[in-house]
SESEDO-127913 format. One record per residue (C-alpha): x, y, z; residue number from 1. Coordinates in Angstrom, 3 decimals. Layout:
<sites>
SITE         u         v         w  marke
SITE         X         Y         Z    NUM
...
</sites>
This chain:
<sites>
SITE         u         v         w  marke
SITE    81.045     2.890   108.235      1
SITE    79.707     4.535   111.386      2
SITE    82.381     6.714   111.944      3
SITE    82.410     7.767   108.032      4
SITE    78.564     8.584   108.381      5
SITE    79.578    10.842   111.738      6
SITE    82.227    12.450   109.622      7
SITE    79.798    13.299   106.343      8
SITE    77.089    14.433   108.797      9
SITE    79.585    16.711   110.940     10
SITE    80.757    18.100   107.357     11
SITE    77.499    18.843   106.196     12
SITE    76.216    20.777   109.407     13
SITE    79.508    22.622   108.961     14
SITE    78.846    23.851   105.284     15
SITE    75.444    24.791   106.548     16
SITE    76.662    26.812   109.366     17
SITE    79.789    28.391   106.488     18
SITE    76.514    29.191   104.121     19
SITE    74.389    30.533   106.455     20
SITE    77.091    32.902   107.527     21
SITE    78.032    34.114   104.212     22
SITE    74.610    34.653   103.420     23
SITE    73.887    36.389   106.817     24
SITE    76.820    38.590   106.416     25
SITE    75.966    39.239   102.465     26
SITE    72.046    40.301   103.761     27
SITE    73.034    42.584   106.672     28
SITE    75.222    44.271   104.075     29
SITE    73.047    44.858   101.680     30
SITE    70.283    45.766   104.497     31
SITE    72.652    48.486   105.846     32
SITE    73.627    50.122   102.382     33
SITE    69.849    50.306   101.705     34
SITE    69.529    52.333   104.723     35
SITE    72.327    54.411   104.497     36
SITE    72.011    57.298   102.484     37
SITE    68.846    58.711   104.515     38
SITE    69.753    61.164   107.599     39
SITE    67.184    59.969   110.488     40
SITE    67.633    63.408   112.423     41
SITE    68.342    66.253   110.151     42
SITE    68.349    68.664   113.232     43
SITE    71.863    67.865   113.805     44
SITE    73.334    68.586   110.134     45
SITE    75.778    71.252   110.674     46
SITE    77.287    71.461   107.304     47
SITE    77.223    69.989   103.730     48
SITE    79.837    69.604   101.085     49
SITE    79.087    69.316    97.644     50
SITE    81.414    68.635    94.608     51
SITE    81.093    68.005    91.410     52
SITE    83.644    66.635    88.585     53
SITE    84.190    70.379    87.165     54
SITE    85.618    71.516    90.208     55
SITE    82.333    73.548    91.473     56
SITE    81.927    73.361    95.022     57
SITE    79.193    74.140    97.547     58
SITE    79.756    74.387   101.273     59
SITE    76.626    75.308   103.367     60
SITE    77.335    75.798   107.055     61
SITE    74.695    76.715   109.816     62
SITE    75.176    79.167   112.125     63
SITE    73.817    79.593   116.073     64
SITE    70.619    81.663   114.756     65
SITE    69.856    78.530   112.618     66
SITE    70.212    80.162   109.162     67
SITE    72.605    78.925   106.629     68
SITE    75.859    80.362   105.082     69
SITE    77.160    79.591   101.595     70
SITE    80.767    79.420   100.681     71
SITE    81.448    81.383   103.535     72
SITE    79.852    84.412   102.722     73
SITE    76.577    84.671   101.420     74
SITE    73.226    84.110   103.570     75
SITE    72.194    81.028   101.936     76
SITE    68.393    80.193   100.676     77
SITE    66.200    78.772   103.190     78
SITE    64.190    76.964   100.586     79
SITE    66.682    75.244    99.370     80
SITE    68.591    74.431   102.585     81
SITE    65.113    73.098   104.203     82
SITE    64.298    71.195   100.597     83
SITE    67.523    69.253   100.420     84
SITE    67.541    68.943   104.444     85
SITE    64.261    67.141   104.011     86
SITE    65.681    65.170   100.459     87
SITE    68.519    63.758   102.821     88
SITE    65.668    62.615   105.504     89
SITE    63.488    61.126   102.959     90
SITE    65.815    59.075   100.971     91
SITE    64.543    55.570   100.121     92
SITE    66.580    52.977    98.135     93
SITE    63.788    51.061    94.844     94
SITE    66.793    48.197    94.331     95
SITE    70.536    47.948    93.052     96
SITE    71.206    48.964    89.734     97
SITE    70.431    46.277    87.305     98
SITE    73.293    44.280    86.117     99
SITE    72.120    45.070    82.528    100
SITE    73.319    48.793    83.773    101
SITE    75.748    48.340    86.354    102
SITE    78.857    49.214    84.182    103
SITE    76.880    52.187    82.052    104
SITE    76.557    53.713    85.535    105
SITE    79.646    53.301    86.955    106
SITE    81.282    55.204    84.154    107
SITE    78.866    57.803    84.032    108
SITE    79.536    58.226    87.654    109
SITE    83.128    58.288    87.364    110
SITE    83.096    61.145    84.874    111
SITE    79.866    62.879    86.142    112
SITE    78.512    62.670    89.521    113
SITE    78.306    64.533    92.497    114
SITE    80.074    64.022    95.968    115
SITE    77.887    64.597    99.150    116
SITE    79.673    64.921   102.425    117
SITE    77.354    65.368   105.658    118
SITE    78.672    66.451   108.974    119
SITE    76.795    66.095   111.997    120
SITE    77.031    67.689   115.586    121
SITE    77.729    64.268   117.602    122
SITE    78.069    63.869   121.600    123
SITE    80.899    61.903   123.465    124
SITE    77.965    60.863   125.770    125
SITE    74.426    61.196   125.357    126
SITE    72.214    59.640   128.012    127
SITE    68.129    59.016   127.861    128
SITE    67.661    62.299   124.369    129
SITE    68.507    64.545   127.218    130
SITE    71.873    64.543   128.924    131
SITE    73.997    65.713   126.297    132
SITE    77.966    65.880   126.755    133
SITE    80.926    66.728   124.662    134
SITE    79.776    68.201   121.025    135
SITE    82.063    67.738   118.193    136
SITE    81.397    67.920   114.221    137
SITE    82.166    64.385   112.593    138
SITE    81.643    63.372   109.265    139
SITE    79.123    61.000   109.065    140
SITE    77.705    60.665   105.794    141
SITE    79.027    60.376   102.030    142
SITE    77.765    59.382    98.826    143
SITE    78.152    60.163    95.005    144
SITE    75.164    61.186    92.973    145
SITE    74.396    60.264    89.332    146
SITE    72.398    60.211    86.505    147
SITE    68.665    59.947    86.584    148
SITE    66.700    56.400    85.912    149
SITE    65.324    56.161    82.188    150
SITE    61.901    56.630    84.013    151
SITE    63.155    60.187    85.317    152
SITE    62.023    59.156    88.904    153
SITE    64.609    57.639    90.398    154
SITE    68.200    58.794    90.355    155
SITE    71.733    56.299    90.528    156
SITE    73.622    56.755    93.977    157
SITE    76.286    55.135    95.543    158
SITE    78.146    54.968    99.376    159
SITE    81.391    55.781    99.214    160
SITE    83.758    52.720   100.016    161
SITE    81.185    51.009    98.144    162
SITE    81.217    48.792    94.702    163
SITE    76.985    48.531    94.395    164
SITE    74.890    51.329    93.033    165
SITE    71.627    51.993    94.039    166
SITE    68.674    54.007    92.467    167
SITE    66.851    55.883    95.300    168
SITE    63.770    58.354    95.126    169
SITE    61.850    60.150    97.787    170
SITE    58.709    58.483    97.976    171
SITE    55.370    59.967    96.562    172
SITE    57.103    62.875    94.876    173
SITE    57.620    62.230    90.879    174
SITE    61.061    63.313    89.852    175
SITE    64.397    63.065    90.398    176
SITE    66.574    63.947    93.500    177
SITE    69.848    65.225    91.580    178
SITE    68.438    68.890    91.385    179
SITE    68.295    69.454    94.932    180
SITE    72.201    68.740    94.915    181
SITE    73.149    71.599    93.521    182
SITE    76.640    72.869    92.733    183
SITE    75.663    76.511    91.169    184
SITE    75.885    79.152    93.619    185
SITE    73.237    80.917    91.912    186
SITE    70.847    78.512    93.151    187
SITE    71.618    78.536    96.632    188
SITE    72.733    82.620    97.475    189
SITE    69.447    83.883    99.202    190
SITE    67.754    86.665    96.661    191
SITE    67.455    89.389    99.491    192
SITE    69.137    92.903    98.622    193
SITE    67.100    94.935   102.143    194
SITE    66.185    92.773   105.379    195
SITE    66.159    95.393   108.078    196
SITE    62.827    95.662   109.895    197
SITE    61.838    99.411   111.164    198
SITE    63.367    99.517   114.182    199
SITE    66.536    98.436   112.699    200
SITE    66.640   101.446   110.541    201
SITE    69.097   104.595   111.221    202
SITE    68.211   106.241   108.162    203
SITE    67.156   105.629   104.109    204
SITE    67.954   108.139   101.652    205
SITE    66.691   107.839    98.231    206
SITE    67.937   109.803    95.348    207
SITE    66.449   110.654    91.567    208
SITE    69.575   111.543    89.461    209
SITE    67.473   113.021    86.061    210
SITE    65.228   114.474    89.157    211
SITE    67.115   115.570    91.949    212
SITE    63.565   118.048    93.407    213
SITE    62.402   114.210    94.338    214
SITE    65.021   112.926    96.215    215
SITE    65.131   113.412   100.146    216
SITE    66.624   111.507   103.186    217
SITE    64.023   109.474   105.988    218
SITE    66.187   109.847   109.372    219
SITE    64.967   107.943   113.177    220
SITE    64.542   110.837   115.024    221
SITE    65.254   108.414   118.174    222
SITE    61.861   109.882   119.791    223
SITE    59.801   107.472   117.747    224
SITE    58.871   109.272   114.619    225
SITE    60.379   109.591   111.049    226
SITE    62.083   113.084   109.668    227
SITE    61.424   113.572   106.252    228
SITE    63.869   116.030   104.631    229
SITE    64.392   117.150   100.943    230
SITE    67.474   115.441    99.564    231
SITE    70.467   119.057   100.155    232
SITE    68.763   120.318   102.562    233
SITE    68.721   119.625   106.884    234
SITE    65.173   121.149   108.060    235
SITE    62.563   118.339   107.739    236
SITE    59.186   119.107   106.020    237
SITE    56.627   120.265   108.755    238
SITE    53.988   117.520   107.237    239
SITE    53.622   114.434   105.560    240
SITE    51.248   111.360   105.153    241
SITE    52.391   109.219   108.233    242
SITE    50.565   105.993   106.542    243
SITE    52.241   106.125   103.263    244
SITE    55.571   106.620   105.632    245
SITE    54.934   103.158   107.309    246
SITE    54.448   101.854   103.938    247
SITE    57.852   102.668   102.454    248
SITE    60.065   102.101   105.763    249
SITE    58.613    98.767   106.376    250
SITE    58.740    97.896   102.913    251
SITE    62.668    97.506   103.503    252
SITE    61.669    94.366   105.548    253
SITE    61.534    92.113   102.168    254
SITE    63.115    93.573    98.937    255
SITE    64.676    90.981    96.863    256
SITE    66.574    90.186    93.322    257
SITE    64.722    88.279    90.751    258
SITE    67.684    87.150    89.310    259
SITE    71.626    87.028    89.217    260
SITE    73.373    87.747    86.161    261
SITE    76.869    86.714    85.826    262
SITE    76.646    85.673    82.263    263
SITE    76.261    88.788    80.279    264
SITE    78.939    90.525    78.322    265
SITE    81.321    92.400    80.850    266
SITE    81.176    95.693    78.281    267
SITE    77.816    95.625    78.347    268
SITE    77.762    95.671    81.822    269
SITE    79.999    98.104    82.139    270
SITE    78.046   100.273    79.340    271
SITE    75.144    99.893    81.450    272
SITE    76.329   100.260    84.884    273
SITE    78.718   103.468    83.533    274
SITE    75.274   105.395    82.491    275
SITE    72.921   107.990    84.809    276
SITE    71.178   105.415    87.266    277
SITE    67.607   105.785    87.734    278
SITE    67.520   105.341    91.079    279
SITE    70.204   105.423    94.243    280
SITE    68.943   104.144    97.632    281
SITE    71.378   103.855   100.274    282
SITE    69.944   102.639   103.882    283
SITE    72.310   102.856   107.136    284
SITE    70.735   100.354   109.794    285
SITE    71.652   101.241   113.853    286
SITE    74.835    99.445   113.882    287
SITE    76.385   102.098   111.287    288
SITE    76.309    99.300   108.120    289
SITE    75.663   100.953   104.896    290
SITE    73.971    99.820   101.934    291
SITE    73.959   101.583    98.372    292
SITE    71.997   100.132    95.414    293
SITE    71.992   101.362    92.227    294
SITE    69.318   100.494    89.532    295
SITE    69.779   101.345    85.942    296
SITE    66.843   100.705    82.905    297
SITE    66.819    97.668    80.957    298
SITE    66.150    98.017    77.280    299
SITE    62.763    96.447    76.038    300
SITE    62.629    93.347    75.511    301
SITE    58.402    93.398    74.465    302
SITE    56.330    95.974    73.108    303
SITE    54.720    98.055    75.046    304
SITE    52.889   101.408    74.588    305
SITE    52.392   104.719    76.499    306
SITE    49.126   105.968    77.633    307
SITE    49.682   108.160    74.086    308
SITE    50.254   105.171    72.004    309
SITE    53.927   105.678    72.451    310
SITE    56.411   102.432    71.741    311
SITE    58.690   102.125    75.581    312
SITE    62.134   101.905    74.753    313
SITE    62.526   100.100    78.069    314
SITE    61.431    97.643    79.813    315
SITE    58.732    98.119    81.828    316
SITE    58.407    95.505    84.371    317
SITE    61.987    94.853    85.227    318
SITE    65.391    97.137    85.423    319
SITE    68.936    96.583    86.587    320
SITE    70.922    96.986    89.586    321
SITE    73.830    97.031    91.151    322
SITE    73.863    95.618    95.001    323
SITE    76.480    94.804    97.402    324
SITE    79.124    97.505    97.165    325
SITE    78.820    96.871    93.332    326
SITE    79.743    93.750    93.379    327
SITE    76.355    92.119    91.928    328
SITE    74.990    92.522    89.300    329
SITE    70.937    91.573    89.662    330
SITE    67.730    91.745    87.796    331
SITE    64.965    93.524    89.549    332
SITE    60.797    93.972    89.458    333
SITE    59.614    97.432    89.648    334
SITE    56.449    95.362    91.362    335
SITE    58.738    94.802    94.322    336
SITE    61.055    97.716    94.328    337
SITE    57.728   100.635    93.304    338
SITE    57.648   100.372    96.904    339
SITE    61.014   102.041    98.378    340
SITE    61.884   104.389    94.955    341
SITE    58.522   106.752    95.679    342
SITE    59.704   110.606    94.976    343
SITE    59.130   113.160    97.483    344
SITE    55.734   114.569    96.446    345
SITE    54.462   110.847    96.983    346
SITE    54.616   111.703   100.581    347
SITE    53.346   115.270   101.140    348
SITE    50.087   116.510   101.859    349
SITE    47.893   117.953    99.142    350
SITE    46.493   121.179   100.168    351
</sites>
């Protein structure tokens, strides 16, 4: 009887020790996956990969100076690369998906979601945050991103090489992460058309087709000033209003596009980008790159009247334009472009 009782005892402990360990094991599971999708030290995020199930893909990549690259070619939105950069950081996990909603999700995931892939610069030995040995890129991070939570706060996530959804916010912000994932270019191109500062300037001529008396050419006379010469001709005028001058050149410091259109009717386009443009400004910064933009009126799209009482048959706050060696096709604010398309009385002295 004793030795049964030794044997039912020693069984026991055993099943204990077999529970506690499948338990332990299940917890530090779960305990990692809910700390998984955040990225503790952003600094080291060299490049993201997003995909999504239509084939639209995003690569952002960031180069020495710190600034970001899309696709491989355009200078990439620093909002946006410093608002998902911080969305990866913050990242907090409410609970798994309820069971109610488990397979709902899954399925939406599987036909609509969007993959996240994370690489990291990563040292073959690091010693004490300082000593720093051996760089190399390594993926570190992926995930799938779904739907948003009926509540429209939280949004359905899961690891890859995972089977257990999670929905994850950022705390104290109301909304849902998905948008900062992206996979429209459109949303992540940076808007700027001129970046040069004035020292960075060779020249900027600026041309008025339907007015060709206004047009003229602003050259870096290497001696520190500005020559301002009538567009056909090479003698610069003797005189002009040096603060109105430093106005317009540094004005090329920050122009940008409102907005990219790349759904519009390729015959209009071509209708509109065929006709007289209102404007031609082509800059040439100290390295010899050129730059030629081309703006062109928009048709009205509200009522407005002349001084006389006169309908516009344009549009008044906003015109067309052609950037990038044509390739582009923008929408632009005469509020931020008044400043570089002045005509060449605007800077001579008034007797």
């Amino acid at each position: 009887m004793k030795k049964h009782r030794i044997t039912l005892i020693t069984f026991i402990i055993l099943l204990a020790i077999a529970a506690a360990f499948i338990l332990t094991h299940r917890n530090t599971t779960f305990r990692r996956e809910l700390k998984e999708f955040a990225i503790s030290d952003t600094s080291n995020v060299v490049q993201i990969f997003l995909s999504d199930k239509s084939d639209k893909n995003i690569l952002l990549q960031r180069q020495e100076d710190g600034k970001w690259i899309v696709n491989g070619e355009y200078l990439a939105r620093k909002d946006m690369t410093d608002l998902l950069l911080s969305t990866m950081k913050n990242l907090r996990v409410v609970a798994p998906v309820p069971r109610a909603a488990f397979n709902t999700v899954v399925a939406n995931m599987a036909t609509r979601s969007t993959k996240v892939e994370i690489y990291q610069r990563k040292y073959l030995i690091e010693l004490f945050y300082r000593i720093r040995l051996f760089p190399r890129v390594r993926l570190t991070k992926v995930y799938y991103i779904g739907d948003v939570t009926p509540d429209n706060i939280g949004t359905h996530m899961l690891l890859e090489n995972s089977n257990m959804p999670f929905v994850v916010y950022w705390p104290g912000f109301r909304g849902f992460v998905a948008s900062r994932y992206s996979t429209n270019l459109k949303d992540w191109r940076d808007h700027g058309i001129f970046r040069q500062k004035y020292l960075q300037i060779e020249s900027v001529e600026v041309q008025f087709p339907a007015q060709p008396d206004q047009s003229f050419r602003v050259v870096n006379n290497k001696k520190g000033f500005l020559d301002l010469i009538p567009y056909g001709k090479d003698v610069p005028v003797t005189a002009y209003d040096t603060l109105k001058m430093l106005g317009f050149i540094t004005a090329f410091e920050d122009i940008r596009y409102e907005a990219l259109i790349d759904d519009m009717d390729l015959n209009i386009v071509d209708s509109i980008t065929s006709s007289q443009p209102q404007h031609i400004i082509t800059l040439t910064d100290i390295h010899g790159t050129r730059q030629e933009v081309k703006t062109f009126r928009r048709g009205a799209v509200v009522y407005a009247e002349d001084p006389f009482g006169n309908p516009y048959d344009y549009d008044v706050d906003r015109m067309y334009a052609l950037i990038n060696d044509g390739k582009d096709f923008v929408l632009v604010q005469y509020f931020t472009f008044n400043r570089i398309i002045k005509p060449l009385q605007f800077f001579l002295l008034k007797d």
